[in-house]
C-alpha positions in Angstrom: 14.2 -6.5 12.6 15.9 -3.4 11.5 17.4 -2.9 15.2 18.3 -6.2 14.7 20.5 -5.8 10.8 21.6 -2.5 12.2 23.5 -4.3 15.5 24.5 -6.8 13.5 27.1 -4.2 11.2 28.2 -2.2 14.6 28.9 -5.9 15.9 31.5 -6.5 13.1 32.6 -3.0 12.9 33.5 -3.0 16.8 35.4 -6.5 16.8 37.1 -5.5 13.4 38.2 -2.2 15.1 39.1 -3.2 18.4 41.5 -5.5 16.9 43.0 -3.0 14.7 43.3 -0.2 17.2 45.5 -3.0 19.1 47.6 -3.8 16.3 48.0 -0.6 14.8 49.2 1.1 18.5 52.1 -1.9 18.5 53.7 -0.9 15.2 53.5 2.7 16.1 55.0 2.0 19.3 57.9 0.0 17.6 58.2 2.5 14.1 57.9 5.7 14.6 55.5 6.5 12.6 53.7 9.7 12.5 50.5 7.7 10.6 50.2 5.1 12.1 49.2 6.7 15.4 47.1 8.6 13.2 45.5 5.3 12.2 45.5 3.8 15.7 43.3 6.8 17.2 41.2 6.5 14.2 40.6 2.6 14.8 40.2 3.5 18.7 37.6 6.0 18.0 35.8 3.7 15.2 35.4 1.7 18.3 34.4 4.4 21.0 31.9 4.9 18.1 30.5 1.4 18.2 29.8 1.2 21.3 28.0 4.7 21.6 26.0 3.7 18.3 25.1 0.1 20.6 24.0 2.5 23.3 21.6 4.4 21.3 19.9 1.5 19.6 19.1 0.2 23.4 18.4 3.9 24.8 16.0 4.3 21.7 14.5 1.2 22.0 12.8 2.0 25.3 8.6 2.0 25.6 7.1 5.0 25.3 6.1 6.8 28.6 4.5 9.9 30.0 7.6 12.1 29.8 8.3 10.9 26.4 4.8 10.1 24.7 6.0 9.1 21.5 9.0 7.6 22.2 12.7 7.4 22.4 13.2 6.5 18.9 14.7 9.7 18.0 18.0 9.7 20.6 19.3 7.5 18.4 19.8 9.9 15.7 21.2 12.4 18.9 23.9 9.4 19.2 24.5 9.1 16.1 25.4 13.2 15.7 27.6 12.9 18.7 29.4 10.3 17.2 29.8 12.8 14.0 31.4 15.2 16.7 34.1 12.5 18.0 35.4 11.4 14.7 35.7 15.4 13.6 37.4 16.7 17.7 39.4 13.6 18.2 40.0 11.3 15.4 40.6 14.1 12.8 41.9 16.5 15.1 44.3 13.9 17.1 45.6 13.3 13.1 46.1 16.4 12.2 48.1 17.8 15.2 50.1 14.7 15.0 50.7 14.9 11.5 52.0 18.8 11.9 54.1 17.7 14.7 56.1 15.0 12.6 56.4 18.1 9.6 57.7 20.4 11.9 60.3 17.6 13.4 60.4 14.8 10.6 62.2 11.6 11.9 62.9 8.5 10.0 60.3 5.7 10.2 62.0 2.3 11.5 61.1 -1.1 11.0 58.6 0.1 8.0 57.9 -3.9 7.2 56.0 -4.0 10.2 53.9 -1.0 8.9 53.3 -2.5 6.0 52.4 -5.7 7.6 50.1 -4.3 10.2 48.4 -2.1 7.5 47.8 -5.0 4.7 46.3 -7.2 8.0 44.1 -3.6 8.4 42.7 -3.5 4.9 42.1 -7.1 5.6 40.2 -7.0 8.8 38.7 -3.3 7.3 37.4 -5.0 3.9 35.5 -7.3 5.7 33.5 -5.1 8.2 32.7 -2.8 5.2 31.4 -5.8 3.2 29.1 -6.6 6.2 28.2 -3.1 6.1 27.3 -2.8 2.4 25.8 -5.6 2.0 23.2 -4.2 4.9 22.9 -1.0 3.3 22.7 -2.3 -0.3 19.9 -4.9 1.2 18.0 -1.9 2.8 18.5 0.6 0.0 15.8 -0.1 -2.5 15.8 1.3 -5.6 18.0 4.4 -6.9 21.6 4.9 -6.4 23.2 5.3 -3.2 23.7 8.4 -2.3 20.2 8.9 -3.2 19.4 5.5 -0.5 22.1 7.6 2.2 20.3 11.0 1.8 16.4 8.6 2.3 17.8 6.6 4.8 16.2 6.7 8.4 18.7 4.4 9.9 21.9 6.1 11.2 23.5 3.0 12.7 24.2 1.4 9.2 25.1 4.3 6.9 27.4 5.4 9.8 29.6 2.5 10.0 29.6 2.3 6.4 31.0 6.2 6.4 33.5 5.0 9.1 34.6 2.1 7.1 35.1 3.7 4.1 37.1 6.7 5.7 38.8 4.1 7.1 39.9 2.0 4.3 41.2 6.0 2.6 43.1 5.9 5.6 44.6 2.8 5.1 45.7 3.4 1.9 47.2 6.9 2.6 49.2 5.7 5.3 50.3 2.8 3.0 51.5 5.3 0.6 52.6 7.7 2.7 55.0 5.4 5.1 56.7 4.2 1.6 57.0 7.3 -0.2 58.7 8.4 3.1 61.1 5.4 3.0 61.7 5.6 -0.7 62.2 9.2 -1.1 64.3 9.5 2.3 61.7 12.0 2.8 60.4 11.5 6.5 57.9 14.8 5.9 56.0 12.6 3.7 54.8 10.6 6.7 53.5 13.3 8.5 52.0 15.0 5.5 49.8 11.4 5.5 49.0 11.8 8.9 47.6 15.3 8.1 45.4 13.7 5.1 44.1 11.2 7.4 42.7 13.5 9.3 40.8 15.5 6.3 39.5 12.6 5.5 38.2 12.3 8.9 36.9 15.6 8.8 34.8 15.2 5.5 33.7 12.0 6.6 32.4 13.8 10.4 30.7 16.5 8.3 29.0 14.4 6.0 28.0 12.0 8.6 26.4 15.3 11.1 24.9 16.6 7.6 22.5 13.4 7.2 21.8 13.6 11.3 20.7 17.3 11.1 18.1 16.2 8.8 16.9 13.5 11.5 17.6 15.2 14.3 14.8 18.0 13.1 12.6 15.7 11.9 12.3 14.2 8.6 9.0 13.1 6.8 8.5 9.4 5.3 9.2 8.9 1.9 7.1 9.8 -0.7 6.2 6.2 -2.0 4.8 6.2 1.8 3.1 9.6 1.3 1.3 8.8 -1.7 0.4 5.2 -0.6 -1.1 6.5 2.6 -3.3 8.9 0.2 -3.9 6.1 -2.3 -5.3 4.0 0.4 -7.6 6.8 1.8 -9.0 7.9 -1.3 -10.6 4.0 -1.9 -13.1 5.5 1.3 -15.8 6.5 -0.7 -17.1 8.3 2.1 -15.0 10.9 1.8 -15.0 14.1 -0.2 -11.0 15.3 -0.2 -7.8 14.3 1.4 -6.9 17.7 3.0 -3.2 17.0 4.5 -1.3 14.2 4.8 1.8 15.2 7.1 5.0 12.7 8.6 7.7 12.5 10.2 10.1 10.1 11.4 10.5 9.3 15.5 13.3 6.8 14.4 14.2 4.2 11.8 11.0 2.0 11.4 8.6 4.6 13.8 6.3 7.0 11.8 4.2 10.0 13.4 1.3 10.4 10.3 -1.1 12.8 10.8 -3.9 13.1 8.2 -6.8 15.7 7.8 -10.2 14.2 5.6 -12.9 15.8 4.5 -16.0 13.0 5.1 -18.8 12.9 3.4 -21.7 15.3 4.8 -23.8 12.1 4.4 -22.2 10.0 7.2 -23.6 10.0 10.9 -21.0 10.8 13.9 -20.8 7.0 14.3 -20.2 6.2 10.6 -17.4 8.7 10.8 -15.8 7.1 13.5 -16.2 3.7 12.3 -14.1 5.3 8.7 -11.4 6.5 10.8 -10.9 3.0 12.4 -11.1 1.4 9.3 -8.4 3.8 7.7 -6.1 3.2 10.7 -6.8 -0.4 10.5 -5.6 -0.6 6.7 -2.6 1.7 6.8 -0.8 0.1 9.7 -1.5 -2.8 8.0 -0.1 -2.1 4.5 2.7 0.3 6.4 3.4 -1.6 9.9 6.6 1.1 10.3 3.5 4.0 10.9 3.4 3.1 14.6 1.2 6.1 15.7 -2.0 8.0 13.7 -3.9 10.7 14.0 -7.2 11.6 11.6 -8.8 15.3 12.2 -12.3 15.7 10.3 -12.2 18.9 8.9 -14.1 20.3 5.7 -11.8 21.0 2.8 -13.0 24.5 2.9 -12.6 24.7 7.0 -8.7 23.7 5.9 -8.1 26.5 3.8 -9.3 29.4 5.7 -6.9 28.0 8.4 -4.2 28.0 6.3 -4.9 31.7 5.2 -4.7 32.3 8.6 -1.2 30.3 9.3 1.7 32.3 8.3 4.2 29.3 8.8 1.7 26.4 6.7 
C-alpha cells in the first residue's frame, strides 16, 4: 500500500515535469534567458529523478534471496541518495555555471512575455504535483509537525518529490522575479544573478534531501511508539521475568528487522518457552504487520549484563 501512495506522487511529479522541462527549453531557446535554462535542467533532472525513484521502488521490491537474506528494501534509500547527488552535480551545478556565465556576459532577455507565460503555466503544472505530494505526506505524517514527520519518515520516495517540488516552485518564483527585474531595471545581470539562486536553492534542497538518506542508508530504528508497543505487548507474558533489549531497524519503508532479548521465567519447560516465543511473534506481527522479520534470544537478565560489561561498543 505504501509502494503503492509512494508511485502514485512520482507518477504526477514525472508527467508534471516532463511537461515543464519541454516548455521551459522552448522559451529559453526563443528568449535568451540565462534562468530559464536554469529552470529547464532543473525540470529535466526532476524528471531523471522520477524515473530513478520508479526504479528503486521495483529494485527494492524484489523477494528476499540467499545473497540478500533480508531483502532489497534498503536500495531504495541508495536511490534515493543518488538522486540527492544529481539535483546537487547537475541541476544546481548546470544553474550556477550558467548563471555566472550570463554575469560575466549579460545580454538582454527577448520576448520576456513568453517567460512569463511559460513560468505562470509552470507554477500551474508545479502547484499541482506538490499538492499530490502533500497531501500524501500530510496523510502519512501522523501527529507532530512536519519537519518532525520528514526527520521520522522511512519513505524517501514521497518526502523527496515533495523537496523537489518545493525547490521547484522557489525556482519558479526567482526566475519570475528575476527575468522582470532584468527587464524593468534594464539590468540584464539580474537574470543571471537568478540563475545563480536557482541553483542554491538546488544545492540546500540536495543537502537536505542526502541528510535524511544518511540516516537510512545506515540504518535507522522504528519509532518509539513501535518500540514501546513491542515492549508493552511482551510484558502482558506473564512468563517472563524482564524485557532485556528490544533493538530495530528499518530494511525499507514498511520492513522492520526487531530483535528482542527476554528473560523467561525459570518455571517454564524448553517447550513452554518455545510455545511463548511463537505466541509473542504471533501477536506483534499482528498488532505491527510493518515488523516483517523477528528474532527472540532467551537470555537471563543477569546473563545480559555481564555481556554488556564485556561489549565495549553496547
Amino acid at each position: 500500500m505504501a509502494h503503492s501512495n509512494s508511485k502514485k506522487v512520482i507518477y504526477a511529479a514525472f508527467f508534471g515535469n516532463l511537461l515543464l522541462a519541454v516548455t521551459k527549453f522552448f522559451a529559453a531557446f526563443f528568449t535568451g534567458s540565462s534562468a530559464m535554462p536554469s529552470e529547464a535542467i532543473h525540470s529535466l533532472v526532476d524528471t531523471g529523478n522520477q524515473l530513478l525513484l520508479l526504479y528503486g521502488l521495483r529494485r527494492a521490491g524484489r523477494p528476499a534471496d540467499a545473497q540478500h537474506p533480508f531483502g532489497y528494501g534498503m536500495e531504495l534509500y541508495f536511490w534515493t541518495f543518488v538522486v540527492a547527488i544529481i539535483i546537487f552535480g547537475l541541476g544546481a551545478g548546470v544553474s550556477v555555471f550558467e548563471g555566472i556565465s550570463k554575469i560575466r556576459a549579460p545580454h538582454p532577455v527577448t520576448d520576456s512575455l513568453v517567460n512569463f507565460i511559460v513560468l505562470g503555466l509552470a507554477g500551474v503544472f508545479e502547484a499541482a504535483a506538490w499538492t499530490v505530494a502533500f497531501l500524501e505526506f500530510r496523510r502519512s505524517k501522523g501527529e507532530g509537525g512536519y519537519i518532525e514527520a520528514i526527520r521520522r519518515s522511512k519513505d524517501p520516495a514521497i518526502f523527496t518529490v515533495l523537496f523537489e517540488d518545493t525547490a521547484a516552485m522557489l525556482g519558479l518564483i526567482v526566475a519570475f522575479v528575476g527575468i522582470w527585474l532584468a527587464e524593468e531595471l534594464n539590468m540584464p545581470i539580474l537574470d543571471g544573478v537568478a540563475s545563480v539562486v536557482i541553483g542554491a536553492i538546488l544545492a540546500v534542497t540536495a543537502a537536505l534531501l542526502a541528510f535524511e538518506c544518511k540516516g537510512l542508508l545506515i540504518g535507522e530504528g522504528a519509532s518509539q511508539s513501535t518500540v514501546d508497543g513491542v515492549r508493552a505487548l511482551v510484558a502482558e507474558d506473564g512468563g517472563i521475568n524482564a524485557i532485556n533489549e528490544v533493538l530495530t531497524m528499518h530494511m525499507g519503508p514498511e520492513d522492520i528487522l526487531l530483535t528482542l532479548s527476554v528473560d523467561f521465567s525459570g518455571e517454564l519447560d524448553s517447550d513452554q518457552v518455545e510455545t511463548a516465543i511463537s505466541d509473542m511473534e504471533r501477536r506483534i506481527k499482528e498488532t505491527y504487520p510493518e515488523i516483517k522479520r523477528i528474532f527472540i534470544e532467551a537470555q537471563s537478565i543477569g546473563g545480559h549484563l555481564r555481556d554488556r560489561a564485556r561489549d565495549p561498543n553496547p
